[in-house]
Short mmCIF file of the C-alpha atoms (twelve columns), coordinates in Angstrom:
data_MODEL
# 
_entry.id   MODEL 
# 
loop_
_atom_site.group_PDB 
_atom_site.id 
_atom_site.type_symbol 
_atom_site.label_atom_id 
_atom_site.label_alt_id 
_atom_site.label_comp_id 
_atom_site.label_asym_id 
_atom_site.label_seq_id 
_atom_site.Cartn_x 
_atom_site.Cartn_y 
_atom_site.Cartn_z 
_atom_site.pdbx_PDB_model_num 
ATOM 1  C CA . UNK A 1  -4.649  44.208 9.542  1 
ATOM 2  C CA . UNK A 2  -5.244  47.678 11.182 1 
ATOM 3  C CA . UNK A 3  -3.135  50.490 9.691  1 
ATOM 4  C CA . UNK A 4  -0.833  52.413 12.357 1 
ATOM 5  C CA . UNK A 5  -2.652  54.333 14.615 1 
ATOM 6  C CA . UNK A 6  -4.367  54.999 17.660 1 
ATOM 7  C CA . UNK A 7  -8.126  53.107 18.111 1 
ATOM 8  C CA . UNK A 8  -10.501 52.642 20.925 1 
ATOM 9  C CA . UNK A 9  -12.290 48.990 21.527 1 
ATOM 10 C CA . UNK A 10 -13.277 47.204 23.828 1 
ATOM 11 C CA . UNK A 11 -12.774 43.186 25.092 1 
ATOM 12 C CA . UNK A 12 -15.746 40.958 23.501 1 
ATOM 13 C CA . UNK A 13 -13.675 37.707 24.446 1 
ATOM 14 C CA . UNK A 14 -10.689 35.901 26.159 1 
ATOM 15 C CA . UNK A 15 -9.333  32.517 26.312 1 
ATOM 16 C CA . UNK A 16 -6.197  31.279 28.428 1 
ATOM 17 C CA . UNK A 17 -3.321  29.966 25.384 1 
ATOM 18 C CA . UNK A 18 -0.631  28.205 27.271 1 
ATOM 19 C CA . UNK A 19 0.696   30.955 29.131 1 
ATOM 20 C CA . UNK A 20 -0.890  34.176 27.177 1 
ATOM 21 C CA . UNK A 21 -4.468  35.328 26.578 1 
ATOM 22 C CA . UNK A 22 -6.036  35.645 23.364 1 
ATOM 23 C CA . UNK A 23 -7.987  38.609 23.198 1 
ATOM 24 C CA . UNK A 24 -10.735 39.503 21.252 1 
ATOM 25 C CA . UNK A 25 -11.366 43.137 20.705 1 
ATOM 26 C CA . UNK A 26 -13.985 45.260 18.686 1 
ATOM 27 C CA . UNK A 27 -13.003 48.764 18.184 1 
ATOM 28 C CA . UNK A 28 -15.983 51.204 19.079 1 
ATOM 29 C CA . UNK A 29 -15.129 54.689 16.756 1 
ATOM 30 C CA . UNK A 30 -13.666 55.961 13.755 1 
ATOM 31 C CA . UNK A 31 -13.902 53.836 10.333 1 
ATOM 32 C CA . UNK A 32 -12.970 50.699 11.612 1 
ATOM 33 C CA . UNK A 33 -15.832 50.604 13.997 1 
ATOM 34 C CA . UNK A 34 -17.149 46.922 14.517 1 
ATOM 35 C CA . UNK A 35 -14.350 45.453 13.665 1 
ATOM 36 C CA . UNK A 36 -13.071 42.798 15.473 1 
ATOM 37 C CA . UNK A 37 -9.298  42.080 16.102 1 
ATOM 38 C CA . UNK A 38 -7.519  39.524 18.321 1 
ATOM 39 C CA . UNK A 39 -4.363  39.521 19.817 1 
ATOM 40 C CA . UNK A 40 -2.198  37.522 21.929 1 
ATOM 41 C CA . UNK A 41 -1.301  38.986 25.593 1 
ATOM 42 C CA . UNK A 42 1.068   38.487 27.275 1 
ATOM 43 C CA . UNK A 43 1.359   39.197 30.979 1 
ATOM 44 C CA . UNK A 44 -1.854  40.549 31.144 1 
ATOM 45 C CA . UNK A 45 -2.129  40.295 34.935 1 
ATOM 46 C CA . UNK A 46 -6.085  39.701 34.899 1 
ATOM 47 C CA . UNK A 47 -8.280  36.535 34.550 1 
ATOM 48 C CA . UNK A 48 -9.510  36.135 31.137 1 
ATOM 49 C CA . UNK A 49 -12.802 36.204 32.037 1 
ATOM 50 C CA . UNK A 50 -12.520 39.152 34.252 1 
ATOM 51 C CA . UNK A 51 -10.713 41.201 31.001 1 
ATOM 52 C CA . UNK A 52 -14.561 40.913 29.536 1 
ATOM 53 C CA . UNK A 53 -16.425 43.936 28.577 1 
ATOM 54 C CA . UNK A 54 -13.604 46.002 29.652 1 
ATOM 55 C CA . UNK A 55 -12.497 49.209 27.403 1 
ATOM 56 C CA . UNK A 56 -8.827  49.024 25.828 1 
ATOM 57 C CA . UNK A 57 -7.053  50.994 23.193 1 
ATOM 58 C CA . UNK A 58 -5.415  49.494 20.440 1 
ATOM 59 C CA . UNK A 59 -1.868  51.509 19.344 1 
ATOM 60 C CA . UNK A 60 -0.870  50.041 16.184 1 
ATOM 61 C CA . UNK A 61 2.931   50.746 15.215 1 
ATOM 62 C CA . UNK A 62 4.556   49.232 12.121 1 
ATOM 63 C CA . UNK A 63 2.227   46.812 12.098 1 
ATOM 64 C CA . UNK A 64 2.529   45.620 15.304 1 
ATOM 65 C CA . UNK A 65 -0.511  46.065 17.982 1 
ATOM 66 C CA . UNK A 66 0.137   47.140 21.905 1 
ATOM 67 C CA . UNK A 67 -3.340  46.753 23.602 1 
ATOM 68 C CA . UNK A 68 -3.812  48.735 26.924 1 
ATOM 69 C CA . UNK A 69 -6.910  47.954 29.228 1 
ATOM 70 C CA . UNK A 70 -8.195  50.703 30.947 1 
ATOM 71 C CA . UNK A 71 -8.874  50.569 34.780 1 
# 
């Protein structure tokens, strides 16, 4: 689990889950870089497939994770 903070990745893979995405992310700075962390999204508004390679930042607060895809 990521401690809470701020963390820069990007999307590696994606796979429709009933009606979410799981998400696949590797962050790409700081001392977590390479890891990989997947989430579940919800209303992601995007193809799974089309989500691929894109950047996102991870905000991680209490222990829960908010991903945002950038345009």
């Amino acid at each position: 689990m990521l401690a809470d903070g701020t963390y820069d990745a990007i999307v590696v893979d994606a796979e429709d889950i009933d009606d979410d995405v799981r998400l696949e992310l590797t962050i790409t700075a700081g001392p977590n870089k390479g890891e990989v962390v997947a989430v579940r999204a919800t209303n992601l508004g995007l193809d799974p497939i089309s989500a691929l390679g894109i950047p996102a930042r991870i905000v991680v607060t209490h222990g829960e994770p908010h991903v945002a895809l950038e345009p």
